[in-house]
N, C-alpha and C positions, 0 to 999 in steps of 0.2 A: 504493500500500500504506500509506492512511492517512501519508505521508511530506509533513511541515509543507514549507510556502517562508518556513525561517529562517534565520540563521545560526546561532542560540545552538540551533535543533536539530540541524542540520547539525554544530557542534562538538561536542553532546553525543555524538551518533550515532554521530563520530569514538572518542570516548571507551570508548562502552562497547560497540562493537564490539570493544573490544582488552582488556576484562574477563574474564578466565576466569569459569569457571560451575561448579556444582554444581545438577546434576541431581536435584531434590529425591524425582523420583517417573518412575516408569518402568518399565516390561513386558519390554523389551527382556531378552532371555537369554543372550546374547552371541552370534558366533558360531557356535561349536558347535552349541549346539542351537536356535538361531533356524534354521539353514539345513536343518532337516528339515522345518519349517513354511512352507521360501521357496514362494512362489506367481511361476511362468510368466508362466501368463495372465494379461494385463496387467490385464482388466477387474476380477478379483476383486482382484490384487494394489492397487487403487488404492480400492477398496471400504470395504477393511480396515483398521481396523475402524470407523469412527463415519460416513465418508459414505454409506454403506448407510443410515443413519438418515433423513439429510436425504433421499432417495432414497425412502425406504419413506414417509417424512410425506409428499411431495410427490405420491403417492396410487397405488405401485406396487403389485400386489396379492402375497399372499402368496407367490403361485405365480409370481411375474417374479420377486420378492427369491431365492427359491430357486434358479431358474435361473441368475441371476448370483452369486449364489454356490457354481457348483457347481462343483468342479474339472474333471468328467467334460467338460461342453458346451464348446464353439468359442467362441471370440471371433465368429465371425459369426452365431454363434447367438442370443449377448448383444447385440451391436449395436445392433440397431433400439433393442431393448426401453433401453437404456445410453444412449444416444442421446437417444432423448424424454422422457428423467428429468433427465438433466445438464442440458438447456436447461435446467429449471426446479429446477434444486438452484445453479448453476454460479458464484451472486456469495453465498453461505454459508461463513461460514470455514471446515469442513470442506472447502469445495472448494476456498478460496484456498489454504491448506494445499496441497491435493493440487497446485495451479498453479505454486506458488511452489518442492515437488519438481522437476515434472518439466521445469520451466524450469533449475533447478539442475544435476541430476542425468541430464536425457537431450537437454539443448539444446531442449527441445518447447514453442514459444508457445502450440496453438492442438490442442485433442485432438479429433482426427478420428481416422476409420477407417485410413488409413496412419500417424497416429501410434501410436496402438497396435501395427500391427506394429514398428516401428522398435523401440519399448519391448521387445517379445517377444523381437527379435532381440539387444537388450543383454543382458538378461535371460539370457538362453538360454547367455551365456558370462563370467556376472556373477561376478567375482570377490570372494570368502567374507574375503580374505585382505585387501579394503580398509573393511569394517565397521567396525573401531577407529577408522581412522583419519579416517572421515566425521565419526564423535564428535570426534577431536581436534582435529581443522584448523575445527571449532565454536570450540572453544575451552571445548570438557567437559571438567572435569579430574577428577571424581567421579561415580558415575551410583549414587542410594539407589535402591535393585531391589525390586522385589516381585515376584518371579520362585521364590519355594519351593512350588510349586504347581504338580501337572502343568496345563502351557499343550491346550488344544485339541486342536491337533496331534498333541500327544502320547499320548493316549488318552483314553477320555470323561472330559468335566468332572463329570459324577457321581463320578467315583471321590476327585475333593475330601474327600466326604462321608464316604467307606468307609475312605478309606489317603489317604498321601501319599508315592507314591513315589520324590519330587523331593526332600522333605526328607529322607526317610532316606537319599540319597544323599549330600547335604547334609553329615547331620550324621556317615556314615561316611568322608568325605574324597574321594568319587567324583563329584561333581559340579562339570562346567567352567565355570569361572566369570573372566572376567580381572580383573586387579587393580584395575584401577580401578572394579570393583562393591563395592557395598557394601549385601545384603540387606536385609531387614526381615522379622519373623517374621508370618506368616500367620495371626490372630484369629479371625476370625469361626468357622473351622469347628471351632474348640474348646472356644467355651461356646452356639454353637445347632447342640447335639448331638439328634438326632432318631431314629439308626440304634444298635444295639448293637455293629454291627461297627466303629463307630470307634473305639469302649472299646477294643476287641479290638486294634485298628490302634496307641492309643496303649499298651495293654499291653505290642504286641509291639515297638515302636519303642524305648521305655524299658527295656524289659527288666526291669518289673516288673508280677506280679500282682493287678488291681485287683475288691477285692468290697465297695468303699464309694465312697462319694463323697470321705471324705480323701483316700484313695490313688490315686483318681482326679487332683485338685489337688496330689496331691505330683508325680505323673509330669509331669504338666502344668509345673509350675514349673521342672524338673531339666532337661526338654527345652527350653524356654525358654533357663535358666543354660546349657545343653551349648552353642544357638545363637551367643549372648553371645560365648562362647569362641572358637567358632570365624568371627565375625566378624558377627554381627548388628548392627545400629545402632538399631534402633528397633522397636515392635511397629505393625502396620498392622490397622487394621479398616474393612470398606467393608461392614458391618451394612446402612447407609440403602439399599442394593439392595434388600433382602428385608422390613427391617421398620421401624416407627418409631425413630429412634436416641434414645427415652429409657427411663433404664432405673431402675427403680424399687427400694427396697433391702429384697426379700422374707429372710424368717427362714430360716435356714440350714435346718430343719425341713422348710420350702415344697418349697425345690429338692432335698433328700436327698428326701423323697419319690416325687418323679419319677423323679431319677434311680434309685430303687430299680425303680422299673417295668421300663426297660431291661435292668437287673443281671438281674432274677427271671425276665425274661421278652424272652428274647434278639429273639423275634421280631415283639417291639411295635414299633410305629412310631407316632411320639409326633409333633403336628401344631400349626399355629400359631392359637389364644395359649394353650393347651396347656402348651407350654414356656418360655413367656416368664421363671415365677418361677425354671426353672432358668437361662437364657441370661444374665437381669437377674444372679443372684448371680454365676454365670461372671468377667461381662464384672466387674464390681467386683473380684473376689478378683483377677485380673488387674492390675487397675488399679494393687493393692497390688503386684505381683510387679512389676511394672514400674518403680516406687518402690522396692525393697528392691533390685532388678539393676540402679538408674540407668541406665532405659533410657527414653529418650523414645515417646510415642504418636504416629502420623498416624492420623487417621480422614476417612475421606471425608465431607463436606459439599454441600448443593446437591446439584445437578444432574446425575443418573444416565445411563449410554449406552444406546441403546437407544431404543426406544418405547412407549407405552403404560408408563409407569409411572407415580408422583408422588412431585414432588419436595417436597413439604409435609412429608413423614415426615423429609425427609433435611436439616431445615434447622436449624443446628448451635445454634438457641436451646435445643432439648431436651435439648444437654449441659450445660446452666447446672449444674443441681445434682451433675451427674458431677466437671465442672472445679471447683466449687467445695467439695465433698468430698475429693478428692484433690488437697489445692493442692501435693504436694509433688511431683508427678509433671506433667511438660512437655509441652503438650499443642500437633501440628502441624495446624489445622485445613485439609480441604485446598478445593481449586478457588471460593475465592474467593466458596464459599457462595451461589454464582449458584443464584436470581437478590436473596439476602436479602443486600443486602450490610450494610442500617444492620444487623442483628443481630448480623453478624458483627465490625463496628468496636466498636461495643459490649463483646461480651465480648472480646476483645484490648484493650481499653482496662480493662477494667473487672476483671479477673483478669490477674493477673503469672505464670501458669504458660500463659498460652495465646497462642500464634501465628499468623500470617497466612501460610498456603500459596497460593501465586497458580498451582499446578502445573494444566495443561491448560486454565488460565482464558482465556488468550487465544483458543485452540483454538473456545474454547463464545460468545467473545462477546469481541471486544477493544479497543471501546469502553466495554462495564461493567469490562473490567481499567485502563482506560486510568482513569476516574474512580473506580475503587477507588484506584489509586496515589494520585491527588492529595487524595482524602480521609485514607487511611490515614496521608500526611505530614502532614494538621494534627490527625490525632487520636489518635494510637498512637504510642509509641515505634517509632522507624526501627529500632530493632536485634531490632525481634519480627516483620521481616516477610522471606520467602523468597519468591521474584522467579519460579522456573523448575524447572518439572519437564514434561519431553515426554509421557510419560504417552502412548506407544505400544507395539503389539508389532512385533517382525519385523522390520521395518524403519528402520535408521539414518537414513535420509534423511528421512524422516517428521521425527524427532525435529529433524535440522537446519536444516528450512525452520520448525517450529515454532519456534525459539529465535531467527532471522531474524527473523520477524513479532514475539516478544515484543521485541526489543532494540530496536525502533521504537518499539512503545507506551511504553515506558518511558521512552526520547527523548522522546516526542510528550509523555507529562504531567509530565517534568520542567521541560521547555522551557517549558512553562507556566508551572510556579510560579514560575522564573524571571524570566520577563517579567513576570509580575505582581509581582514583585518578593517573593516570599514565601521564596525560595530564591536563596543567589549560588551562584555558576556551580562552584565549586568544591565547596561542597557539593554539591550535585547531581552532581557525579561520585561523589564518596565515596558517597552515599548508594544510588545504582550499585550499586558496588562491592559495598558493603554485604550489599547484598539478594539479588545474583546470586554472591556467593562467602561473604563473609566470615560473615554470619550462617549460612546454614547448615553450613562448615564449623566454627565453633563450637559448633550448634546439637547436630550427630548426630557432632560429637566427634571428625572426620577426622584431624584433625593434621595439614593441610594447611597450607603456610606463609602466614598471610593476605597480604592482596593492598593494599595501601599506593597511598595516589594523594599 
């Protein structure tokens, strides 16, 4: 598992295997309602969510991707088809991931057909009530969530668009959450607005009536401030899914415009680039709400889940003139910007409100995180970089063998600098430390006690 034959890695490894962590970024819902989404069967269970990708590239066809993910069908029905994919997905982080699980979590070296059962039959009596503590005994002491959004499971992901059921439980005090979460408020589906029914949804959430577009931005803001209160830490946008993430600064005229179409005409449906000059002003006037609430940003960067998409739209040079507009609001750029990493040292070196999120990087490629570390320590200040975020759903154990394989890369390229002599051994813990607790505990404002070497 990429694990040097050194000593000075061997002691670091010592090291920051015993660092607590701060979970920058994460799916996870807690218990509660993670365990209405838990999946049985093993094959989909192991699928969920990103090795289905490496699976589907390696040239499964539509119609096999659905079968294995279908709750209804058999594990012997998946087999065959599960079987002559894995050979050919099975040395891909997405599968070391899954190896480095079920080695952890069910004793399993080698996934055959009777391991799978073996899995079903833990499964099948898997106890709800050790979830927390999979996170703890990691040595998670914070987990930043992006969980105010109904998940999947829960009902269709269209309804993103319509309502958000999750939040207004959220923000009526009815949604279970443990303490060591700490949300983020859910962006994007509030300035690429397309449907009337989600005026309608924020109408009804805020409990005020909206026939402009100010009153539209005041409700917007107050739900926001209501979040804040009730324990938000940061606002989250993962735009670069859907559209290029740069956003241009159209005349307030531009986007009242549009948005008057929706108002007049409940039943439009308004389509992409359409709406861009309303989204573009959205995501700005935000940018300021976010500045006025001191509340930090993450926006997703690089490299999307999935297939078939690109990731040119999502490469975080097109926020230059967003970060450099709003220098007063802190900006968490996330995964490491894979695969643009020189753009990304750049603007972290190059603006003092923007960050280096390394969350799900190792996941995607953990030799570009492993030479991201070692670059980012000769060109960025060490205190603008966050080290770990799991950046799965459902399952804890996911997140755990994730956090396993990062504490290695981050050995593997400290150890480095050390031997080449660019780093003593003691910094190199600290800076550790640093990355996987203390910056982002400073960062989204925990008030966790920092962690001292």
């Amino acid at each position: 598992m990429l694990k040097k034959s050194s000593t000075i890695f061997t002691r670091l490894l010592d090291h920051i295997m015993d660092i607590p962590v701060v979970d920058c970024h994460d799916h996870l819902c807690g218990p509660q309602r993670d365990q209405n989404g838990f999946h049985i069967e093993p094959i989909l269970m192991l699928i969920t969510p990103y090795l289905v990708s490496d699976i589907w590239s390696a040239g499964a066809s539509d119609e096999e991707i659905e079968l294995l993910q279908s709750k209804d069908a058999s594990t012997d029905e998946k087999w065959p088809i599960f079987n002559r994919l894995w050979s050919s997905t099975k040395h891909t982080t997405f599968s070391r991931i899954t190896k480095l699980m079920l080695k952890e979590f069910y004793n399993i070296e080698e996934l055959t057909r009777p391991a799978l059962d073996k899995i079903m039959e833990q499964r099948a009596v898997y106890d709800h009530s050790n979830y927390l503590k999979i996170l703890e005994d990691a040595g998670i002491k914070a987990v930043i969530a992006d969980v105010l959004m109904q998940m999947s499971w829960e009902g269709p992901v269209t309804d993103r668009y319509f309502s958000n059921p999750v939040l207004k439980k959220y923000l009526e005090g009815k949604l279970p959450m443990p303490d060591m979460w700490h949300p983020v408020f859910p962006l994007p589906f509030f300035h690429e607005i397309r449907h009337h029914e989600f005026i309608l949804f924020i109408s009804t959430i805020s409990g005020s009536k909206i026939t402009s577009l100010a009153e539209y931005e005041e409700a917007v803001f107050n739900l926001i401030k209501n979040s804040k209160e009730h324990g938000v830490v940061a606002l989250k946008d993962q735009s670069a899914y859907v559209r290029v993430i740069s956003y241009d600064l159209p005349p307030r005229s531009h986007a009242e415009k549009i948005f008057n179409k929706l108002l007049i005409g409940p039943r439009n449906l308004l389509s992409w680039p359409q709406v861009k000059p309303l989204g573009d002003y959205l995501f700005h006037q935000y940018m300021r709400f976010a500045r006025e609430l001191h509340l930090p940003v993450q926006i997703h960067t690089g490299y999307v889940a999935g297939i078939r998409n690109r990731v040119d739209k999502a490469n975080a040079v097109h926020l230059a003139s967003v970060l450099e507009l709003h220098s007063d609001v802190q900006f968490d750029l996330f995964h490491g910007n894979w695969p643009y990493m020189g753009d990304l040292l750049f603007l972290a070196k190059n603006y003092p409100n923007v960050y280096i999120d390394l969350c799900w990087l190792s996941v995607i490629d953990p030799l570009y995180s492993q030479e991201l570390i070692k670059h980012a320590i000769m060109t960025v200040p060490h205190i603008k970089i966050h080290a770990f975020g799991g950046d799965y759903t459902l399952s804890p154990e996911f997140v755990a063998a994730h956090l396993e394989l990062k504490r290695v890369v981050i050995a593997n390229a400290l150890s480095d600098l050390v031997e080449h002599n660019w780093l003593e051994e003691h910094d190199a813990i600290q800076v550790a430390a640093d990355w996987l607790f203390n910056n982002p505990n400073r960062f989204y404002n925990l008030g966790l006690r920092p962690r001292a070497i």
